[in-house]
Each structure stands twice: as C-alpha cells, then as structure tokens.
C-alpha positions in Angstrom: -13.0 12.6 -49.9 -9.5 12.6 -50.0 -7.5 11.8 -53.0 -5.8 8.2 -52.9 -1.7 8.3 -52.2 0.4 5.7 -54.2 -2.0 4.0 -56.1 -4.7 3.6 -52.8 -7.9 3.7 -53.1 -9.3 6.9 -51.2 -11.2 7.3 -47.8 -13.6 9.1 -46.5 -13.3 11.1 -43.2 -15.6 13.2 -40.8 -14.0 16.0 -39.3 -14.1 16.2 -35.5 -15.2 12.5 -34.5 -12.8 10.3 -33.1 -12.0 6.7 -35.2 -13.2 3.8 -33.6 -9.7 2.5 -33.6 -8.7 5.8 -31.1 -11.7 5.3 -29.1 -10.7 1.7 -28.2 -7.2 2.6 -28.3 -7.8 5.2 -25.6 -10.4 2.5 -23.8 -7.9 -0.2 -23.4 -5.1 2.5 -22.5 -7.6 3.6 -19.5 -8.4 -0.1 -18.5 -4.6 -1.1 -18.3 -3.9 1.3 -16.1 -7.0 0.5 -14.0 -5.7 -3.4 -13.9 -1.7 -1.4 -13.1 -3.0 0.3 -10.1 -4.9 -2.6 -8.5 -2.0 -5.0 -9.0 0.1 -2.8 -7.6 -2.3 -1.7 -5.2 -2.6 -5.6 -4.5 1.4 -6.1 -4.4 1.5 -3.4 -1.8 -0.8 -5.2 0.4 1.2 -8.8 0.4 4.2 -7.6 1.0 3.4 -5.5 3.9 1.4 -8.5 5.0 4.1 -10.9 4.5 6.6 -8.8 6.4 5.4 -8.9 9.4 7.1 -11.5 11.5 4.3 -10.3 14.4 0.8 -11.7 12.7 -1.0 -9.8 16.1 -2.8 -7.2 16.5 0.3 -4.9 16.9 1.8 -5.8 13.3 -1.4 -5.6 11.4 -2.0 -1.8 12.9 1.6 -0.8 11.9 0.9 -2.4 8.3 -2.1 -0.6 8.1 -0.3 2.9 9.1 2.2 2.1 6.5 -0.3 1.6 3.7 -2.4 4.5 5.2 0.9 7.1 5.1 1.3 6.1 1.7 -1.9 6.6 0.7 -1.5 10.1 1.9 1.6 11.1 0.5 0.0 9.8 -3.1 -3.4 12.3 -2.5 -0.8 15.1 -1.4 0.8 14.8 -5.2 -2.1 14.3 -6.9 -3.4 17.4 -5.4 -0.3 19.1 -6.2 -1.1 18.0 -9.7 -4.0 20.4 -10.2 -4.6 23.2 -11.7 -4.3 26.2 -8.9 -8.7 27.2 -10.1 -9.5 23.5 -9.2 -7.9 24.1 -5.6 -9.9 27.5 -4.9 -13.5 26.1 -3.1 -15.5 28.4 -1.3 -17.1 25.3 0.9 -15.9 22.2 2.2 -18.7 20.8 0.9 -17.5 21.5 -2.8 -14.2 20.0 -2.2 -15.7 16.7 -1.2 -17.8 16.5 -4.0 -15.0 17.0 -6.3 -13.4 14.2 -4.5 -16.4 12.2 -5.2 -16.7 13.3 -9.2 -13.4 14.2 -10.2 -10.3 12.5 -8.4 -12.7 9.2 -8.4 -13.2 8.9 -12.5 -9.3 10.0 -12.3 -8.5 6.6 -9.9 -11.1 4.8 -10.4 -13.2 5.5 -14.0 -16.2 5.9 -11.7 -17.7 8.7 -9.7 -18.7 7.7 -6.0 -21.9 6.5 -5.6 -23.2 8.9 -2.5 -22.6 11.2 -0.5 -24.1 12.4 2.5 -23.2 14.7 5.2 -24.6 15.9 8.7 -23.4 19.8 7.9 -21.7 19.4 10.6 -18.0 18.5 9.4 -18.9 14.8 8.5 -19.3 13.5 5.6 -19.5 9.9 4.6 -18.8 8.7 0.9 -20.1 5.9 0.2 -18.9 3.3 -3.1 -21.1 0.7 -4.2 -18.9 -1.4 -6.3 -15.4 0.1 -4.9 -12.8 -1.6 -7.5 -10.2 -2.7 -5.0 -13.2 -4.8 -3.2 -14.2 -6.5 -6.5 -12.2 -9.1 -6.8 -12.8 -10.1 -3.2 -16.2 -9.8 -3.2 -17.4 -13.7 -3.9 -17.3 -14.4 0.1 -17.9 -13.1 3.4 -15.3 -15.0 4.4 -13.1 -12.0 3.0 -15.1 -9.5 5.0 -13.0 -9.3 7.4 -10.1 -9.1 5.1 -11.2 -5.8 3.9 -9.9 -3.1 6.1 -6.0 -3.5 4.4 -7.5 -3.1 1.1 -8.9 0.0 2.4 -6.1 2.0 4.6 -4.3 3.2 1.4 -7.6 4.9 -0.3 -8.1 6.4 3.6 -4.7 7.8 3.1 -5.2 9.0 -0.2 -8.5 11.0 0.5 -6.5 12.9 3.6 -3.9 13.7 1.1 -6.0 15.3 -0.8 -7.9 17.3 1.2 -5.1 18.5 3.1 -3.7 20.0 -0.8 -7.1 21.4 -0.5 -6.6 23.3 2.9 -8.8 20.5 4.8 -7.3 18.9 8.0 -9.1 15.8 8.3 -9.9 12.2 9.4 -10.8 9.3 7.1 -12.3 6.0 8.0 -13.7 3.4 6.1 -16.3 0.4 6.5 -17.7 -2.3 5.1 -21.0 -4.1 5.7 -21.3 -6.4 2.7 -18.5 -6.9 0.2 -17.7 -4.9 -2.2 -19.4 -1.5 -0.9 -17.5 0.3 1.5 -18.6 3.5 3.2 -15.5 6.2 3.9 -16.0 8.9 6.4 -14.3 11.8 6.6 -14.6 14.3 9.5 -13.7 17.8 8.5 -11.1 18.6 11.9 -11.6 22.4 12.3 -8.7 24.7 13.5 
C-alpha cells in the first residue's frame, strides 16, 4: 500500500505488471501507426496512379518500379536500423525467417503465415490476411487491382535482404484476395 498524498485515499500497486491503462495506451499507439502506414501506404498508390498521363501498360510498369524502388530504399533503412548480432546469419534460410517473424510483427503486428522453400535459393512467403489487401478484399473485381498494392512490400523485402548480404529477386501473387504469396529467389554471386 502506499500512503495517500494530499488528503487521497491510497492505492494499491503490483510491482512489475503493466496498468491496464499502459497496455491499451501502448495497443492503440501500435494500431495508429498500423492505420499511418496503410494510409500512407494507400496515398502512395493514388498519386503515382493519378500521375500518369499514359493509363497503358508502359505507365503502370514505371509506377510500379517507382513504388517498387521505394520499397527498397525503406528495407535498406530498416535493415540499417538493427542491431549489428541481428545482421550476423549463418544461412540464408535464417534470414528469411527473421523476415517472416521479426521485420513482419515490426510492419505489420503479424508474423507471415508460411514459408516454404525448394533449398534451392527459392523461397516463397506466403500471407494469409496481408493488411494492405484487407480493405480490398470484399471483391474479385479488385483482384486484379492488387499487384500496385504489392510492388512497394516487393521492394521492401529486397531492401532488406540486401542489408543482410542477400542479392535477390521478389515477386508477389495473388490467387484470392487478401492472401498474397511473395517469392524471393536468393541470386547467387
């Protein structure tokens, strides 16, 4: 017990457990900036889309390196973010699954739901509720729709990997709205 200040009555306090007024606190900080980085992920997206005075197939691919370079340069500077340990992996193998665990609860709040790989250089990561597909997902008339949403998260993946000494190429797909499958194949030197 603590004595009361002022006239208050005291309180009581464990030691070592967060309030419940901290927890939501540090909840609701986590979910505004999940609802930041979609809207600006969003925001992004239209106005490279709404800049293009060529609709063809020619402006949609330069929009979609655009979105895809930026993507990178973000997954480079996240990667130069982390601790110097966290950037020491023995196998390619562990660095995609800290992709899948760690920098996905840091962007996302979730880990990736699979991974796979062939052994071979190739693995394919696969998200069955990726966030940036959510909103989208009501329709497969958005299906096709889906590849924009999806250039800058390509991007950011290769960042990464190359901070983590991987040279590599990311694609992504999408069967049925909102999982998307990303593959990455490991390019050796």
């Amino acid at each position: 017990m603590e004595a009361g200040v002022g006239g208050h009555a005291p309180r009581c306090r464990r030691r070592g457990l967060p309030s419940q007024a901290n927890q939501n606190r540090k909840l609701s900080a986590v979910m505004a900036d999940a609802v930041l980085f979609e809207f600006l992920h969003m925001e992004m997206v239209a106005e490279l889309w709404a800049r293009g005075p060529d609709p063809g197939p020619g402006g949609q691919k330069t929009s979609l390196s655009v979105l895809e370079s930026v993507g990178f340069r973000v997954g480079q500077a996240l990667g130069e973010r982390l601790p110097r340990e966290t950037l020491a992996f023995r196998e390619e193998l562990d660095a995609l699954k800290f992709l899948c665990k760690d920098l996905w609860v840091a962007l996302f709040q979730k880990q990736i739901d699979g991974l796979r790989t062939n052994h071979q250089g190739t693995y394919v990561l696969q998200d069955n509720s990726f966030p940036l597909l959510t909103r989208m997902a009501s329709g497969l008339q958005y299906l096709e729709e889906a590849p924009k949403f999806l250039a800058f998260t390509c991007g950011l993946l290769r960042g990464a990997l190359i901070t983590l000494g991987l040279k590599s190429l990311v694609t992504a797909s999408v069967a049925a709205l909102p999982t998307c499958k990303f593959q990455v194949v490991i390019q050796k030197s």
